[in-house]
N, C-alpha and C positions, 0 to 999 in steps of 0.2 A: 524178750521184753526188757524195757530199759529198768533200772535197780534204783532204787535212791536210798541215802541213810534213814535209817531208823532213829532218828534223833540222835543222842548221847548213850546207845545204848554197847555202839559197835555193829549192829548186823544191818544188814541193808535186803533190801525187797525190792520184790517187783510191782510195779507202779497201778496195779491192778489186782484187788484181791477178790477173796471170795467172802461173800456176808453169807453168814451160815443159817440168818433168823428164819427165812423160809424152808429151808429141809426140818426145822423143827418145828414150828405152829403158825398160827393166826395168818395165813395167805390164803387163804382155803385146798383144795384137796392137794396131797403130797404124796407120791407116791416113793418109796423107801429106795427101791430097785434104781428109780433114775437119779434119787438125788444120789447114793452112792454111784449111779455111773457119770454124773456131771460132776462130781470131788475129782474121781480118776482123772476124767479129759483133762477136767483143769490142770491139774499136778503133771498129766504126762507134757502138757504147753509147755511146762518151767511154771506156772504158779507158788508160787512162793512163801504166801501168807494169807492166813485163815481167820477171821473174827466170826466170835460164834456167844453164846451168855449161859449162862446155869437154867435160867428160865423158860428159853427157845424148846418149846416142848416136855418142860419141866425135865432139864438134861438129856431129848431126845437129841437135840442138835450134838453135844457134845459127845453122847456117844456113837451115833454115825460116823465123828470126826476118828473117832479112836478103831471103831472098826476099817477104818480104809485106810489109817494107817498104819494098822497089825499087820493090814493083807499087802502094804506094797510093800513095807520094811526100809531098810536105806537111810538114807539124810532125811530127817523130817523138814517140814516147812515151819515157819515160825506160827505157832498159833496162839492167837489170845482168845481171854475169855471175859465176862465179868460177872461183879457179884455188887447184890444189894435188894434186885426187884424181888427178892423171895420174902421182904420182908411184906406182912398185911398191910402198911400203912407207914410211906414213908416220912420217917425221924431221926433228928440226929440221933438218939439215943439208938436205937436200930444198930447205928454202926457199931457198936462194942466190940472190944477184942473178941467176947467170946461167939458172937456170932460170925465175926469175920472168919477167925480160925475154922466154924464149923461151914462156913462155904466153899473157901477153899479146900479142905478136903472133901467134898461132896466134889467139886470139881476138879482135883486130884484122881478119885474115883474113878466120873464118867471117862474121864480123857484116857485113865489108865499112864500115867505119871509119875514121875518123884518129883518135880519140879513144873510149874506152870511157868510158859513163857514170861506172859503178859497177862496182868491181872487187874482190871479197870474196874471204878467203882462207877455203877450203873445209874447214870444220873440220880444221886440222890439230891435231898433237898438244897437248894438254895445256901442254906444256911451251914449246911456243912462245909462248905467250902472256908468258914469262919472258926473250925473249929480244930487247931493243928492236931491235935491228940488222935484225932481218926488216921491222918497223916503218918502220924507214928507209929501207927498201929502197923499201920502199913508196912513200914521200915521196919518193925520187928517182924514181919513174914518173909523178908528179904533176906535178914538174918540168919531165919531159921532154916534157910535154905528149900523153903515152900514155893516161893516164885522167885524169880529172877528180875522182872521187874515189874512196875504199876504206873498204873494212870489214869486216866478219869475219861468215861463217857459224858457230856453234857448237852443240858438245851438249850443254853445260852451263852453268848458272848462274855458275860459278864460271869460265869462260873469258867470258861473258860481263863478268862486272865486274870481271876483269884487263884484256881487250879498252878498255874505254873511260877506260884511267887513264891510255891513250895520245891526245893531242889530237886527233890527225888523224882516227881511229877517226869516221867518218860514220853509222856502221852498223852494226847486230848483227842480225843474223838467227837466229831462236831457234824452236824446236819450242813451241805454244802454242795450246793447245786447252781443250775441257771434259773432255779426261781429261791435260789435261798444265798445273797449277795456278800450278804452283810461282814461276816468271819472274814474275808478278804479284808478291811477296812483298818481293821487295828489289831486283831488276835493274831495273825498271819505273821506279821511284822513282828510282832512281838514272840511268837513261836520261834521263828528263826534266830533272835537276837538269841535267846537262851537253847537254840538247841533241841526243841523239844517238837517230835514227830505229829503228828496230823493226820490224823486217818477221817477220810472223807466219807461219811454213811449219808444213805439214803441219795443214793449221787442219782438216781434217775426220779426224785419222789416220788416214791411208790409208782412206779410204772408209768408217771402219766408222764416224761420223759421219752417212755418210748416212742409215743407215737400212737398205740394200740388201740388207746380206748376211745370210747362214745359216747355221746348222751343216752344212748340206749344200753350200755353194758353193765351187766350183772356180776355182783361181787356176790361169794356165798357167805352164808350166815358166818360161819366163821372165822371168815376174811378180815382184817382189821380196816379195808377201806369199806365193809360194810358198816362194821359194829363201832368204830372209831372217828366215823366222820367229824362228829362235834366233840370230840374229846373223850366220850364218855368212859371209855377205860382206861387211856391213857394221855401224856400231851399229847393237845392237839395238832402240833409242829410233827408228828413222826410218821401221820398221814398224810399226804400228797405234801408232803411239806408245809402243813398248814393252809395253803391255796384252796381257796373254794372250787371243785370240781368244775364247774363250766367256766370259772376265770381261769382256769388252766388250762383245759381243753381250748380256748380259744387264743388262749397265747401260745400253744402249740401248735395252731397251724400258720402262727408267725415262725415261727423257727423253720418248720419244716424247707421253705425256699432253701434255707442258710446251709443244707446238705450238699454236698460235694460228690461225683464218682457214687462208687457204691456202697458207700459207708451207708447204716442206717442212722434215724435219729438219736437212738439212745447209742449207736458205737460217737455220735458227733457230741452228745452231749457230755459223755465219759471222757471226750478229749477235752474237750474247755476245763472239764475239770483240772485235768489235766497240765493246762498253760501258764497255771500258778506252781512256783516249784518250791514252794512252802507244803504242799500237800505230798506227803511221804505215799498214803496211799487212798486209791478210793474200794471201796468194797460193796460193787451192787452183788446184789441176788442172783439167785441159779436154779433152778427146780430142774433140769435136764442137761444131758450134754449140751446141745446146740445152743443152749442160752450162756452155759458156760465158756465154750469156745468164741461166742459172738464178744462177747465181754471182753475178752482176751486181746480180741483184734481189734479191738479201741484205740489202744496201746500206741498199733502200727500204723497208725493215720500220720499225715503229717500236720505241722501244725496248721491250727485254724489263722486266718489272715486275719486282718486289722480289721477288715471293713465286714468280720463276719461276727467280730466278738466286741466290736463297735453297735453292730444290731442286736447281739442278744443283752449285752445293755441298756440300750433302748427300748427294749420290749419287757424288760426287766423295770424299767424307771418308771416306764407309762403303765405296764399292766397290773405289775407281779409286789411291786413294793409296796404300797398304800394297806397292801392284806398284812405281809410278813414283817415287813424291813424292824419295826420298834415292839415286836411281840418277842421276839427270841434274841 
């Protein structure tokens, strides 16, 4: 799998990671046994880099992560985590030193650490982004030799390119996909002028990139594309990528044609991700080996032609933009 830099950090990845939210909750059922044997396959690929949060299971994710990598031992992979959703109700005030301190060690803990990679603040509000002294706070856990580095998960473009007008800012983590355009337009550009890595989540929105679902398919109760369709837990952008399920489902089976050989939809959609190289990495989900190895093999496609990522823009201007393009 091909490596790209890690922004200004010095370490460089592979251009495909593993999103750890589902081995810890809200996907519906998980079973423990596969998602540990789908970490393994991955890492034994050359997988490289791991994004996972303190929340994902209330630290289940994290400690999965830490048990599979007591058992392999060796060079680790680079993993990040973040912190913030443990708060009841997001505030700037929220982000105080003293609670920062007490999450990074909670996730010191799970991970089983002295040093956390990468340390992203978990979309908080808006408004934080205006507020340097969280920033700082920041920079004093870097100090203290607690994390190595930080960056910011967000839901917006526009926390995005406040996020990096802070130096130390390593990282932005951003919704970006073939029904989410936009981050291409002007954060992209602006990432790269200063340096700062891009991790692509929710690169198949929530599943409906695969290909898989229906007008007829059942999510369980504690699936977040059940309980989160309108928002109701959290933004509604980190569900299908904010697209209304049948506007999506029928933009995907526009795409479908645009497959090639025997790649599937979600290894073609993981490549377009891919064909921007402002995107350090993308990190879908994995509930098993074989969804972890599929992922993998995205990587090795060749690139997509003109006339293929020509249509998924056009299916993107006509379908998919009028829902997403000026919401996030």
């Amino acid at each position: 799998m091909r490596s790209r830099a890690f922004g200004r950090t010095g370490r460089h990845v592979g251009e495909i990671g593993f999103g750890a939210w589902a081995i810890g909750a809200a996907w519906g059922t998980v079973d423990d046994g596969e998602s540990i044997a789908a970490l393994h396959a991955a890492l034994d690929a050359g997988l490289d880099f791991i994004d996972t949060a303190d929340v994902y299971g209330d630290g289940h994710s994290e400690k999965l992560i830490a048990r599979v990598l007591k058992e392999r031992g060796g060079e680790r992979p680079f993993v990040a985590t973040k912190a913030g959703r443990r708060l009841p109700k997001q505030t700037v005030e929220g982000y105080s030193a003293e609670n920062l301190q007490g999450w990074i060690e909670r996730s010191l803990g799970n991970l089983e650490v002295d040093a956390l990679d990468l340390v992203q603040l978990h979309c908080p509000p808006t408004d934080a982004y205006y507020h340097p002294e969280i920033f700082e706070r920041m920079d004093r856990l870097v100090e203290q030799g607690k994390i190595r580095h930080y960056g910011v998960s967000v839901e917006r473009v526009e926390e995005a390119l406040k996020a990096i007008e802070y130096p130390n800012v390593a990282s932005v983590q951003i919704i970006y996909n073939a029904f989410r355009h936009r981050p291409a337009e002007l954060f992209f550009r602006e990432a790269q002028r200063r340096n700062v890595a891009v991790i692509a989540r929710v690169p198949l929105a929530s599943g409906l990139l695969s290909g898989k679902f229906g007008g007829d398919t059942k999510f369980e109760a504690d699936d977040h594309r059940q309980f989160n369709r309108h928002g109701e837990a959290f933004d509604v952008g980190e569900t299908f990528s904010g697209v209304p399920y049948d506007v999506g489902l029928a933009a995907v089976e526009k795409l479908r044609p645009l497959v090639r050989g025997d790649a599937t939809l979600a290894q073609f959609a993981l490549r377009w991700i891919l064909m921007d190289d402002a995107v350090t990495v993308a990190i879908p989900g994995a509930k098993n080996p074989r969804q972890a190895l599929a992922n993998i093999g995205a990587a090795s496609l060749p690139p997509l032609s003109r006339e293929a990522m020509d249509a998924v823009a056009r299916i993107y201007a006509e379908d998919i933009k009028p829902h997403v393009h000026q919401c996030w």
